[in-house]
C-alpha positions in Angstrom: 50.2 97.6 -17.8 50.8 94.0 -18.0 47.4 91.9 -19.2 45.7 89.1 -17.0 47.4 86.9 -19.3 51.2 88.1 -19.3 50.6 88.3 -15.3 49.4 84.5 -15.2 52.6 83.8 -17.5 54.7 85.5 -15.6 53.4 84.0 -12.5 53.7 80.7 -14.4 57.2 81.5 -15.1 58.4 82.0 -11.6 56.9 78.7 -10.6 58.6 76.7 -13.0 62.1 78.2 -11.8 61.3 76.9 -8.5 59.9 73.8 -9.5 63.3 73.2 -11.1 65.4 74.7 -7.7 63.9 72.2 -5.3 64.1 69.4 -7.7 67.9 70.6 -7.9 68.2 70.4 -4.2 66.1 67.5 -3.6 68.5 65.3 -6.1 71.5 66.4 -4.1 70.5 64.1 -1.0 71.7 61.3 -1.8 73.8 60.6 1.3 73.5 60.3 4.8 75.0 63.2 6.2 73.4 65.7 3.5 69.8 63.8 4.7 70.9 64.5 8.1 71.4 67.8 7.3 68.4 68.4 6.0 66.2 67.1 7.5 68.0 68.8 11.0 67.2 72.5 9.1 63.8 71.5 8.9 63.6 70.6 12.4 64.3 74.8 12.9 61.9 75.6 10.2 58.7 73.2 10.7 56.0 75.9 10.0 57.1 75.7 6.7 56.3 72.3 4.3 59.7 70.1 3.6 59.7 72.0 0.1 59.7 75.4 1.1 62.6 74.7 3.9 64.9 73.8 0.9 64.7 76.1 -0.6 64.9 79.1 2.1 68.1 76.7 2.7 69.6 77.1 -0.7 69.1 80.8 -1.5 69.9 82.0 1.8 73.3 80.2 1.2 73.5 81.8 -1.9 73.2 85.3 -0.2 75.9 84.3 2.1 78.1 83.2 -0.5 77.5 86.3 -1.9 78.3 88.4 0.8 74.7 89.5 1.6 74.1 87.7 5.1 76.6 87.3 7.8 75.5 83.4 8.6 75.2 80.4 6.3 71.8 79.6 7.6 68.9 81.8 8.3 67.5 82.2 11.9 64.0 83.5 11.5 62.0 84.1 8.4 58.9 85.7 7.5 57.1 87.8 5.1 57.7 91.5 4.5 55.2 93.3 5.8 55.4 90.1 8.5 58.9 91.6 9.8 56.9 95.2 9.2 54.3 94.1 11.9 57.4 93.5 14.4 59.0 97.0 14.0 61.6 96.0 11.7 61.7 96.9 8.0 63.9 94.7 5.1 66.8 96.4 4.1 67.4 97.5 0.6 69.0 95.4 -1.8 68.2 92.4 0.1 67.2 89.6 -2.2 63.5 88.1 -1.1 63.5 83.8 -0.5 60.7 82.3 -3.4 58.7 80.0 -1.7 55.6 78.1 -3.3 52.5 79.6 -1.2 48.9 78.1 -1.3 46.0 79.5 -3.7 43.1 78.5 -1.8 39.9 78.1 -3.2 36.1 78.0 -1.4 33.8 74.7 -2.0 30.2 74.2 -1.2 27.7 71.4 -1.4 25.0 70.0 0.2 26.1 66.6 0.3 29.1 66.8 1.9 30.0 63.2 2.0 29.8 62.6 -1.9 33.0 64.1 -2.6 31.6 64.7 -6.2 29.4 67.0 -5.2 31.3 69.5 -4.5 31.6 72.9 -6.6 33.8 75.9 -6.6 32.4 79.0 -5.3 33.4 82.3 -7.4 34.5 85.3 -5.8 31.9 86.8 -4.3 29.8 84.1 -5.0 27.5 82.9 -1.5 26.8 79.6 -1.1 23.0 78.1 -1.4 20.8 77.3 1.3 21.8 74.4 3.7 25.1 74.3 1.9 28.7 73.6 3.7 31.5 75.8 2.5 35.1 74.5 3.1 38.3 75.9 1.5 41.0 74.0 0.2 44.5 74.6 -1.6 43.8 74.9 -5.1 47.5 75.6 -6.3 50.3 77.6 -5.7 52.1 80.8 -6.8 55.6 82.3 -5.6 55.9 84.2 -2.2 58.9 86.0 -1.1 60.3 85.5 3.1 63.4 87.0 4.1 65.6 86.2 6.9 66.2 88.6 10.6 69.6 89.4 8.9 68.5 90.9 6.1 66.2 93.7 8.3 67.0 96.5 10.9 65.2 97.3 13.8 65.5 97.4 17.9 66.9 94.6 19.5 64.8 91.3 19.4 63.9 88.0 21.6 66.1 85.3 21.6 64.3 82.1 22.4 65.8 79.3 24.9 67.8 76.8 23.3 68.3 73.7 25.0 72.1 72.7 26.1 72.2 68.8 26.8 75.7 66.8 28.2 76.8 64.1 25.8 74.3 61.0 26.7 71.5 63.2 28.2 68.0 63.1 27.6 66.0 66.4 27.2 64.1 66.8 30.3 60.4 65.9 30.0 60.9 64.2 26.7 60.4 61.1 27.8 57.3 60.6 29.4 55.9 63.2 27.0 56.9 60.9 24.1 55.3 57.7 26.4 52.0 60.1 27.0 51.6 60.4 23.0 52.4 56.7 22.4 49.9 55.5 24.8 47.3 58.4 23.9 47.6 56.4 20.9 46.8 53.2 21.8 50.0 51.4 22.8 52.0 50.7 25.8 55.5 51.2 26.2 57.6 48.6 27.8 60.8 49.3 28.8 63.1 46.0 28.6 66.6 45.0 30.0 68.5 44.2 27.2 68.0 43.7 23.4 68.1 39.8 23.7 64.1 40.7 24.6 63.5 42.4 21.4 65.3 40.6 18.7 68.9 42.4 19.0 66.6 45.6 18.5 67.3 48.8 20.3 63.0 49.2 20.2 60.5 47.2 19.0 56.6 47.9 17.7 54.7 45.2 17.3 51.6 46.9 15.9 49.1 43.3 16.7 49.9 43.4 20.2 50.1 47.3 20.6 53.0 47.5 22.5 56.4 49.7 22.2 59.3 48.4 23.9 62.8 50.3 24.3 66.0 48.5 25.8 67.4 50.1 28.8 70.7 49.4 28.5 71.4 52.3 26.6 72.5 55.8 27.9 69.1 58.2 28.4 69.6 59.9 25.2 69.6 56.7 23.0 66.6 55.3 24.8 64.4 58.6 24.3 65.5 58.8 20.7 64.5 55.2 20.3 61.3 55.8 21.4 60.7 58.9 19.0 61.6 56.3 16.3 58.9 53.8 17.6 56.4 56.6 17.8 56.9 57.7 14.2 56.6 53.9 13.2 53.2 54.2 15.4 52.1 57.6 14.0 53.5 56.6 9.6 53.0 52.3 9.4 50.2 51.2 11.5 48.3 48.4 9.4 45.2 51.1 9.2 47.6 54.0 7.7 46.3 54.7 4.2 49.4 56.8 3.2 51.5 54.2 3.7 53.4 52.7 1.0 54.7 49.6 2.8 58.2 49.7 1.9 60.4 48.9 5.1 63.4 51.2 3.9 61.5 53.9 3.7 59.6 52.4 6.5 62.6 52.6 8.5 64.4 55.9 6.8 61.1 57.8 7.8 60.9 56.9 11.4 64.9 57.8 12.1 63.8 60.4 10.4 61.1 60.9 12.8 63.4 60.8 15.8 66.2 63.1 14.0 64.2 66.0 14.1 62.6 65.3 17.4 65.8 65.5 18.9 67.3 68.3 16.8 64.8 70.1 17.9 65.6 69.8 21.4 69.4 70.5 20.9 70.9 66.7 20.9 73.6 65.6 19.4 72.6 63.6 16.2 75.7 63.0 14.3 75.7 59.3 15.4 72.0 58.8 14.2 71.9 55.9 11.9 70.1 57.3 8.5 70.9 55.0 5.6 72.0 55.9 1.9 68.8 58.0 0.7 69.4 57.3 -3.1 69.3 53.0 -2.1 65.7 53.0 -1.1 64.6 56.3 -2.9 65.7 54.1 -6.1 64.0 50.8 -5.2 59.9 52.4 -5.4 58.4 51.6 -8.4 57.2 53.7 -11.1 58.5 56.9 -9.0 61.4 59.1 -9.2 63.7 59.4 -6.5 63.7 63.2 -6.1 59.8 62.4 -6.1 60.0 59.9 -3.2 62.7 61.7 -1.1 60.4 64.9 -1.1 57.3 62.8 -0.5 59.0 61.6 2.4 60.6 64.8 3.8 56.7 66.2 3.7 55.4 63.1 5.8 58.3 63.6 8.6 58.0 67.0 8.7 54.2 66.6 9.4 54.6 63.5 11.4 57.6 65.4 13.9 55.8 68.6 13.7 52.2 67.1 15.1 54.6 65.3 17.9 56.6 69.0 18.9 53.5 70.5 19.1 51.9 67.8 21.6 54.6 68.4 23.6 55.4 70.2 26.9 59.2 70.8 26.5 61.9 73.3 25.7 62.4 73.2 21.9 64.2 75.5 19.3 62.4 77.5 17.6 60.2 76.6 14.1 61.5 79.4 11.9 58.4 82.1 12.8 60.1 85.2 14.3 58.8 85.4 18.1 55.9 87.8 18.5 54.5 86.5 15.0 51.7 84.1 15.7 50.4 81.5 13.6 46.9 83.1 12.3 49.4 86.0 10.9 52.9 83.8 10.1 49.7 81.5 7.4 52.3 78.6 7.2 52.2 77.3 4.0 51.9 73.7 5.5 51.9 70.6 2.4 52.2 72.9 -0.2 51.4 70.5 -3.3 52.1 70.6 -7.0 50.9 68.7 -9.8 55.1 68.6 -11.2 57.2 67.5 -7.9 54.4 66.0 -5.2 55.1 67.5 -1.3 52.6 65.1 0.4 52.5 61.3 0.7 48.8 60.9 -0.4 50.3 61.1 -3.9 52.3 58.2 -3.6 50.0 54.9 -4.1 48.3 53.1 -1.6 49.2 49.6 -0.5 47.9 46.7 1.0 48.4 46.5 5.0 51.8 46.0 5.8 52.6 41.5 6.0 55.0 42.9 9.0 53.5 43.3 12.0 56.5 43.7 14.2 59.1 46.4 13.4 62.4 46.3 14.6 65.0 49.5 15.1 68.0 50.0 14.6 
């Protein structure tokens, strides 16, 4: 029997290998159409963080290449005694996905607000009178998911997918895109021509709180537009701590933002403007590109994720087979490491933004 030791090395072990995997796949966008790509996967797989999408992406590709799965992507994924809980059962010889999943630890204090205060409880360990207990990720350690293909069982749910004519806007997504920009403070104006806004298809001009979208355009265009002005709303406010203040990525992240919006609504995004990743990934200072493109995968996902959620349309799916909910699916949402950060907070903080207008393309 293995010791505590040899299991943590082992554990260790595994880690590493995926540390090295995602930074593999990470590196490889470096263009448009493979960030595209990307980030339109995620759009089907939100419940899990940017990280862990890439690299279901990349070894369920390998199983296909290998002759394992009928399909280049996967369609749902979950865990195996997950797929158990639905009546179906993973076949054998099917290869598991490694994904990073959280270690979470329990913290108490007394003084919540000093954040030095706080101490780690031990297993059984009860906190002290008048203490508050939260939990919080503490690490990681490798999981294994594996895709509806790679199990047997009765027949199963398909969920409604969304079927738009070329230049058509998803219904509802609109004013449910306006309700969430105004909820948050703004209005939206809707303007005649991009002579109003600079030669801008939108505009967010975060001193005087307005959003403004030309309508000129076909639906489509105008409704992605305003998912790009909402992510500028919800990632570069002047108050937004995590923001770095760097208008490429500035304007990368709220395309971005609008990509998977509208993936995951079923429209057409091939003529979505998302320029050269490695360009601004290369211009942050004192940060690797791998580390920046990850960083910002993590903060769209989250950002477009919070946004799907709010609203009241007819979406895709996020990856979770139907029937699994989310207090059983545990979504391993900003799964962080200390070796290739998932989350934005790691990147530093900047001063508020001199820009107080964006314009989009």
């Amino acid at each position: 029997m293995a010791t505590e030791e040899e299991t943590r090395a082992a554990r260790d072990a595994k880690l590493d290998a995926l540390h090295q995997r995602l930074t593999a796949s990470v590196e490889q966008l470096v263009s448009a159409d493979d960030w595209r790509q990307a980030l339109e996967f995620a759009a089907r797989f939100r419940s899990r963080s940017f990280g862990n999408t890439l690299l279901i992406f990349v070894q369920h590709l390998d199983a296909f290449e290998k002759g394992l799965v009928p399909d280049p992507e996967p369609t749902y994924v979950a865990g195996y005694k997950q797929w158990q809980a639905l009546g179906r059962q993973v076949n054998k010889g099917q290869p598991g996905y490694q994904i990073m999943a959280p270690v979470t630890g329990r913290f108490a204090t007394s003084t919540p607000q000093d954040a030095e205060s706080w101490r780690r409880l031990g297993r059984f360990e009860k906190p002290r009178p008048g203490e508050v207990v939260r939990s919080r990720m503490v690490g990681a350690k490798p999981a294994y998911v594996w895709d509806i293909s790679q199990t047997t069982g009765g027949p199963y749910p398909e969920r409604p997918t969304p079927v738009l004519l070329e230049g058509e806007a998803p219904a509802g997504l609109w004013d449910g895109l306006s309700a969430l920009v105004e909820a948050d403070g703004y209005r939206v104006l809707r303007v005649e021509h991009e002579g109003l806004i600079h030669g801008a298809n939108g505009l967010t001009d975060f001193a005087a709180r307005t959003v403004a979208v030309r309508t000129n355009m076909d639906p489509a265009a105008q409704v992605k537009t305003l998912a790009h002005e909402l992510g500028h709303v919800r990632l570069h406010g002047p108050d937004n701590p995590d923001w770095v203040g760097h208008r490429g990525i500035g304007e990368v992240e709220a395309e971005s933002v609008a990509l998977m919006i509208g993936a995951a609504h079923g429209m057409d995004t091939v003529a979505y403007t998302i320029p050269y990743v490695s360009g601004w990934a290369g211009t942050v200072k004192d940060k690797d590109p791998a580390e920046v493109v990850q960083a910002t995968g993590e903060r769209v996902r989250k950002a477009a994720g919070a946004i799907l959620d709010a609203l009241d349309t007819v979406q895709l799916g996020a990856g979770d087979p139907p029937g699994l909910t989310r207090e059983t699916a545990q979504p391993e949402r900003g799964v962080r490491s200390e070796r290739v950060p998932l989350v934005a907070a790691n990147l530093p903080r900047p001063a508020a933004p001199r820009e107080l207008a964006v314009r989009s393309l």
